[in-house]
C-alpha positions in Angstrom: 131.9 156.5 110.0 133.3 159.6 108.7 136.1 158.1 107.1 134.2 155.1 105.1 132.3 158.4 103.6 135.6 160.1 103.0 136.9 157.0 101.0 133.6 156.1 99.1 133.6 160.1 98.1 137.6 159.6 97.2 136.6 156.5 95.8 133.3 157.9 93.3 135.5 160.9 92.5 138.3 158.7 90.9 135.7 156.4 89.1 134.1 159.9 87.8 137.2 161.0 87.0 138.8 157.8 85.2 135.8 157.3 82.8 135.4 161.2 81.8 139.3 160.4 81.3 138.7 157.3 78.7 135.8 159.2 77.0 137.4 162.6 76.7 141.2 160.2 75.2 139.1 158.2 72.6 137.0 161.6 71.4 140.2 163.3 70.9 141.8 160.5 69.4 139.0 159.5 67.0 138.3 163.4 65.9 142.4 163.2 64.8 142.2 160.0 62.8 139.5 161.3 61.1 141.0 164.8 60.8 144.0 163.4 59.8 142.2 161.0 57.1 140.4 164.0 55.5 144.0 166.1 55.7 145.4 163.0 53.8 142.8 162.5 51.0 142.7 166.8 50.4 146.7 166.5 50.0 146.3 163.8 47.3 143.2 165.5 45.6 145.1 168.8 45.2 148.7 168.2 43.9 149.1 171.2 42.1 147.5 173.9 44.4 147.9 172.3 48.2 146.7 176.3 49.3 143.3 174.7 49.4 144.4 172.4 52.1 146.0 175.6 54.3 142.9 176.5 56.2 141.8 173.1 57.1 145.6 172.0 58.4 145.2 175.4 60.4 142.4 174.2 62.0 143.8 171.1 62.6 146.8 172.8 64.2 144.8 174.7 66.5 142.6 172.3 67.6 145.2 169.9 68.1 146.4 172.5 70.1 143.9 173.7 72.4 143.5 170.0 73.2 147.0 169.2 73.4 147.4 171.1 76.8 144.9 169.2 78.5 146.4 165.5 77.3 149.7 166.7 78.7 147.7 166.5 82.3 147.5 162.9 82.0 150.0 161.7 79.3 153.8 162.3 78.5 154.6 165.5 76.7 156.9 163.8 74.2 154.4 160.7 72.6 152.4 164.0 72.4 155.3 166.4 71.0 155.3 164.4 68.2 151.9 164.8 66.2 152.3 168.8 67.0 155.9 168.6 65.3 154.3 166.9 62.4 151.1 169.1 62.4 154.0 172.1 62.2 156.0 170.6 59.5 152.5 169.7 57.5 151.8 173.1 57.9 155.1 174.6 56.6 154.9 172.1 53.6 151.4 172.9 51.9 151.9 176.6 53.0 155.3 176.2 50.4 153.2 173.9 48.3 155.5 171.5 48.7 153.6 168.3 47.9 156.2 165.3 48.4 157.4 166.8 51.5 153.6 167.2 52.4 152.2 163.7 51.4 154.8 162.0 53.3 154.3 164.5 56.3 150.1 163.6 56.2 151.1 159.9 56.0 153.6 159.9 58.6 150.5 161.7 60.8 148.8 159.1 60.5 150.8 156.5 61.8 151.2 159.2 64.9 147.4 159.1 65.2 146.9 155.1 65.2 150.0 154.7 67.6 148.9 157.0 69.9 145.3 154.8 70.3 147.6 152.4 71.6 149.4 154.9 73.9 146.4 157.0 74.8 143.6 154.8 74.5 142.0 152.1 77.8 144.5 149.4 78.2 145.7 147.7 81.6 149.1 149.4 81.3 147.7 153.2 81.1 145.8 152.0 84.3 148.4 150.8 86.2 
């Protein structure tokens, strides 16, 4: 008896744990497309001063950040590695008001942000 209550507690605790997993991924992922979308329009809006754009790519970068440690807990460093080396060299770009560098930096993001969906997001694969 006590171990069919061990494995329906084991058994509850992965369920809980799986779906605060899927709802916690698609938050994350859906706050950075549409972080990423705003980033992309403010770069086009401002071509001749992008040190508009500098405190919103910040807090991009560090909320990236702060949720970036988390996501490495259940996904591969390097599919992650790659939107904060693109945050970083977005940063570096409208800091130098560099705004070809920076538009195809913000569009290259957001290719990062709609593959990961597919990396990230609930699919058969990720739950085997």
């Amino acid at each position: 008896m006590k171990r069919i209550i061990a494995i329906v507690f084991l058994f509850l605790a992965l369920i809980t744990l799986a779906t605060y997993e899927v709802v916690m991924v698609d938050k994350v992922i859906v706050k950075l497309e549409n972080q990423v979308t705003s980033l992309s329009e403010m770069v086009k809006s401002n071509k001749e001063d992008l040190s508009i754009v500098e405190t919103e790519i910040s807090y991009v970068k560090k909320d990236w950040d702060s949720k970036e440690d988390n996501l490495c807990l259940m996904f591969n460093h390097k599919d992650l590695s790659a939107i904060t080396d693109s945050l970083t060299r977005l940063k570096s770009y409208i800091y130098n008001n560099d705004y070809d560098n920076a538009v195809a930096e913000v569009d290259l993001l957001n290719e990062y942000a709609r593959k990961n969906r597919h990396i990230m997001g609930f699919n058969m694969q990720n739950l085997l």
